[in-house]
N, C-alpha and C positions, 0 to 999 in steps of 0.2 A: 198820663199813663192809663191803660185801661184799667175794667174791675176786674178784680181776683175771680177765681173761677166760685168761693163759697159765695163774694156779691152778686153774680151771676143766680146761681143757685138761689141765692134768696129773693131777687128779683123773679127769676120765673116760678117761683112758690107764689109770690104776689100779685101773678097774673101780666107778668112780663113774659110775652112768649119770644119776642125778638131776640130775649136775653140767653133763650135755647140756641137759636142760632148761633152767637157768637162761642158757645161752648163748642159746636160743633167744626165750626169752621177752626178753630183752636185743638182740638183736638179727634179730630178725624183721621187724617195723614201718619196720625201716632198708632194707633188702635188699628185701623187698615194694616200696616206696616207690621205690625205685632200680629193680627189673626194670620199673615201669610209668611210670618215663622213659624205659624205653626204650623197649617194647613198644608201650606206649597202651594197652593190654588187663590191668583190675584183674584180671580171670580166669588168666589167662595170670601175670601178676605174685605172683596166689596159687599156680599151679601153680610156677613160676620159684623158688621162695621153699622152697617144699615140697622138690622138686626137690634144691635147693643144700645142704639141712641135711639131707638123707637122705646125697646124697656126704659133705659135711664130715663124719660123722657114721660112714660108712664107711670114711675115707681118715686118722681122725685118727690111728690106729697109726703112721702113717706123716709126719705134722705136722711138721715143720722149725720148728723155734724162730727160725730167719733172719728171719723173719714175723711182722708182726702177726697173729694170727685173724683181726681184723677185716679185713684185707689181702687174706689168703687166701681167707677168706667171700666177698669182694667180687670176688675173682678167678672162683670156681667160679660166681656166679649171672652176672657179666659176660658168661663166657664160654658159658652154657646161654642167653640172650639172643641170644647172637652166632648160636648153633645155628636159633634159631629166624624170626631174621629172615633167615638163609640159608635157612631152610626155604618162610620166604614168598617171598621172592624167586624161587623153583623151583617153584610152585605156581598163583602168582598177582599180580598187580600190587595192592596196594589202598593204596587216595588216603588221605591225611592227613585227610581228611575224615570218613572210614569208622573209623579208626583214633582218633581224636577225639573221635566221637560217646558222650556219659555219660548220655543219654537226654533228655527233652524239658524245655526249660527251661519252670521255671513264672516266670510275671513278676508281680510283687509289688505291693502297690498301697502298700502302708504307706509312707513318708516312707523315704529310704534304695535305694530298688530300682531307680533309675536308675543311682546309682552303680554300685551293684551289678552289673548288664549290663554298665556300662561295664568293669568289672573282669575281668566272665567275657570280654567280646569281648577284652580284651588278653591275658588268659591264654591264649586258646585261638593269639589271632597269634604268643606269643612260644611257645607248644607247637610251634606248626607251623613257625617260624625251626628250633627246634631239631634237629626233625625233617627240616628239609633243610640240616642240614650235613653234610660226609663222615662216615663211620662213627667216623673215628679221632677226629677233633674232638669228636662229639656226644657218643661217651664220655667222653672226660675233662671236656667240660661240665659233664656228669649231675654227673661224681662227687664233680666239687671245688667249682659253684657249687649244688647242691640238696640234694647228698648228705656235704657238707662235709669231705669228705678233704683230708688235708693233701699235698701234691706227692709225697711219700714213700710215703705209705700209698697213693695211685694208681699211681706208679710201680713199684710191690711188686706189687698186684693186677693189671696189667695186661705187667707183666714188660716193662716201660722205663724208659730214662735218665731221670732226671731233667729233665734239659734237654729232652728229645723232648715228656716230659709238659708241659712249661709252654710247647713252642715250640705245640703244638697247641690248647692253652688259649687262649694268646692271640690265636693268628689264628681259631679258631673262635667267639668273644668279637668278632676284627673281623668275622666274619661275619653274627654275630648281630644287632651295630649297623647294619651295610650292607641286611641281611632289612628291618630295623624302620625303616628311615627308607626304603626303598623302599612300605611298608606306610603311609607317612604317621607315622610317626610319630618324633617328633626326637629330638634326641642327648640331651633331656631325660626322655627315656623310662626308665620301669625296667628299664638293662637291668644285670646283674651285672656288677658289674668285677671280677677277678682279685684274688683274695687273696694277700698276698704272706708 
């Protein structure tokens, strides 16, 4: 089996750079995946990603063992996401609509392609639920219903209690049900429930 991501870590503290690599390759797709829950922009979420593992990659001399990596990783691209939707916000207003758009849907004729629709129209409602919850809530959404952090590993990256983490979880979760049945659609909807 391979090393853990702290032998990793301790390897390139020791002038193992290869050893960065293998963090990345391991955890890229995660982090990319997470900036473009937040952002809505794959672009942005590849720069975000880029970004995050040039800091970690800069800052690991200095790595605290207190931390998961993956805590910490999730902390640095969290908070270059934070950087940039403050950036939009000072620039420009742009609709959830703008922010959503992944180009033109093709519609499919084969057996199968209405579901299909059906599917993309709930995902894009339950993108835009997401998208209008508070900042603090929509984060810890991201990270613990898509991105599957455990309360500890969010509460690490995002530098809070535990309790604050799951009190925003779950009322941003009430949030998300109140979006989706105002949208039509009922309590029988996919929506994630809190992992405990």
């Amino acid at each position: 089996m391979g090393r853990s991501d702290e032998e990793l870590v301790e390897a390139c503290q020791a002038g193992e750079a290869s050893a960065f690599d293998v963090l990345v390759a391991r955890w890229e797709d995660k982090i990319r995946g997470a900036a473009y829950r937040f952002l809505g922009s794959e672009e942005e979420a590849r720069d975000v990603a880029q970004e995050a593992f040039l800091k970690a990659y800069r800052a690991l001399g200095g790595f605290k063992r207190e931390a998961r990596f993956s805590s910490w990783l999730y902390q640095i691209a969290t908070n270059l996401c934070r950087d940039r939707l403050r950036r939009r916000r000072t620039r420009a207003a742009v609709s959830i609509e703008e922010l959503e758009e992944t180009g033109p849907v093709i519609v499919e004729t084969r057996p199968g392609a209405h579901e299909r629709l059906q599917q993309m129209d709930l995902a894009r409602v339950v993108r835009r639920a997401v998208h209008a919850l508070a900042e603090e809530q929509r984060e810890v959404v991201i990270l613990k219903e898509y991105q599957g952090l455990t309360f500890q590993e969010i509460a690490q990256a995002l530098d809070l209690p535990v309790s604050t983490v799951k009190t925003r979880l779950y009322r941003g979760l009430g949030q998300l049900r109140l979006q989706l049945e105002r949208e039509g659609l009922g309590v029988d909807s996919p929506v994630p429930e809190p992992a405990r």
